[in-house]
C-alpha positions as CSV (number, residue, x, y, z in Angstrom):
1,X,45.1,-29.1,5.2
2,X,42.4,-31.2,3.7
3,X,42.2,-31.5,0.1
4,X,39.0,-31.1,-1.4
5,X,37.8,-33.1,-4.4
6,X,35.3,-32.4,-7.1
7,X,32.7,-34.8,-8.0
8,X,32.0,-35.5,-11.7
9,X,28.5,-35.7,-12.7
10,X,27.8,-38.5,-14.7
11,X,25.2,-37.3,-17.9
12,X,24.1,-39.9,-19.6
13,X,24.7,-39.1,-23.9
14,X,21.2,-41.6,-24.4
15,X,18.1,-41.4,-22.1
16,X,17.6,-45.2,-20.8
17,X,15.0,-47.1,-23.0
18,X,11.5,-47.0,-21.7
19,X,10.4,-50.2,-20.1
20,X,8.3,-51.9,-22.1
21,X,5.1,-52.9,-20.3
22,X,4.5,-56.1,-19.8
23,X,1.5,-58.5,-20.7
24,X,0.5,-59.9,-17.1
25,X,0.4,-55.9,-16.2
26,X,-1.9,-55.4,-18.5
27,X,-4.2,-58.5,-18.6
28,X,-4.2,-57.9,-14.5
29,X,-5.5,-54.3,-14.4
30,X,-8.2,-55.6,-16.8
31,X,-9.3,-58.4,-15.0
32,X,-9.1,-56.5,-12.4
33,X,-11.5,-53.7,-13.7
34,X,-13.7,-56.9,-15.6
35,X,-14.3,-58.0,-11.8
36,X,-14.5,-54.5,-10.1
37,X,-17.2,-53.2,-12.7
38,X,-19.6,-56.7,-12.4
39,X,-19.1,-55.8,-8.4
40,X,-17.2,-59.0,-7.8
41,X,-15.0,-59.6,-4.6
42,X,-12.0,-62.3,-5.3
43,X,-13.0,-64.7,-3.1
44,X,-16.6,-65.1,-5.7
45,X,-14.5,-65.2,-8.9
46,X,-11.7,-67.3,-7.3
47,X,-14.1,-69.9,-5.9
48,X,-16.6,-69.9,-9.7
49,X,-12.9,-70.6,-11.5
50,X,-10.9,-72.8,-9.1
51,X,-8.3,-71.1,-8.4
52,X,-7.0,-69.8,-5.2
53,X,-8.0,-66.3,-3.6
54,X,-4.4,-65.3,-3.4
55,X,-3.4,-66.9,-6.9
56,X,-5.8,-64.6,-8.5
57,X,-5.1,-61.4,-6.7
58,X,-1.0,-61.9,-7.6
59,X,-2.3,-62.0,-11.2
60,X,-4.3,-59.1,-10.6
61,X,-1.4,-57.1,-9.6
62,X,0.9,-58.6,-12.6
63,X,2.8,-60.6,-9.9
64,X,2.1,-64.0,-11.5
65,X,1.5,-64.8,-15.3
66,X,-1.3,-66.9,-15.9
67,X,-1.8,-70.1,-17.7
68,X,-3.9,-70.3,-21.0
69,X,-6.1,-72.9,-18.7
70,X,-6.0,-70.8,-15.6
71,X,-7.2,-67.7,-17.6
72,X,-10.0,-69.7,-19.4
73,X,-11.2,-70.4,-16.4
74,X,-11.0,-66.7,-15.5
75,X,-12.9,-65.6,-18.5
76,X,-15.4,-68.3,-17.6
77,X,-15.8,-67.0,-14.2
78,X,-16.4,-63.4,-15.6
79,X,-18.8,-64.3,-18.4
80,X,-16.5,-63.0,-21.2
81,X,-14.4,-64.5,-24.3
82,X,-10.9,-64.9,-24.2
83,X,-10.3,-63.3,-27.4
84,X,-12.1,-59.7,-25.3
85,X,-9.5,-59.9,-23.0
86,X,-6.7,-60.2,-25.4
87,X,-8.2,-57.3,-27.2
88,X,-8.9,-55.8,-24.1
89,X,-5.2,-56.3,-22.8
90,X,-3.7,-55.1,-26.4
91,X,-5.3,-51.4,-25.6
92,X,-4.4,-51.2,-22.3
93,X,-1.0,-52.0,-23.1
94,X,-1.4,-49.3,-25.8
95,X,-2.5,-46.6,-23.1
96,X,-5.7,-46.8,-25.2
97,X,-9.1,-46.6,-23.7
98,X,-9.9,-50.1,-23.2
99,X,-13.9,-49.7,-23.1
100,X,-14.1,-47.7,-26.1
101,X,-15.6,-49.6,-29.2
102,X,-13.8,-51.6,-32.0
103,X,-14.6,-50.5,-35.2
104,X,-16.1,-53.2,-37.2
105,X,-15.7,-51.1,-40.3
106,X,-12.8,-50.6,-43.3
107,X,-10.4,-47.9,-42.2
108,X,-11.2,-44.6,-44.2
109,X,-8.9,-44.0,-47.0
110,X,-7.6,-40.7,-47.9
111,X,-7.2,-40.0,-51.7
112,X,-4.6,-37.1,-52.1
113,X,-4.8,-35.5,-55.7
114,X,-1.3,-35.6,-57.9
């Protein structure tokens, strides 16, 4: 007679931490959308920064992290500043919408009465 056997199921007591998201993901999917939106191929902006087609698609896709000199040359390539795709790169790592404006303003401040 065979014996059967229960299985325990293992429940975790803590969900596992969410995976924080990292910067080349993020920079990537904005150059990526920077390029995509002038109506760019990779071979053009590859060639105008010197770097190599396949280079700049693995950074693209957050496979490789860039160089501060590689992604000046990017930038270059694409006509924007370098501080626009940090600040574009912040917000997408924030899940914000990344073509939305910065205010240039004071934040509003809300008095509450004692």
């Amino acid at each position: 007679m065979a014996e059967e056997r229960a299985e325990a199921t293992v429940i975790p007591l803590r969900p596992a931490p969410a995976r924080e998201p990292l910067v080349r993901d993020g920079m990537g999917r904005v150059l990526r959308r920077i390029r995509q939106e002038q109506g760019r191929t990779l071979d053009d902006v590859s060639s105008q920064a010197r770097v190599s087609m396949p280079y700049l698609s693995e950074i693209e896709r957050g496979r490789k992290e860039a160089s501060s000199e590689v992604l000046s040359a990017l930038c270059g390539a694409l006509e924007i500043a370098p501080s626009k795709l940090l600040m574009l790169t912040g917000r997408e790592l924030a899940g914000a919408d990344s073509r939305r404006r910065v205010s240039r303003g004071p934040s509003p401040v809300v008095m509450l009465a004692a």
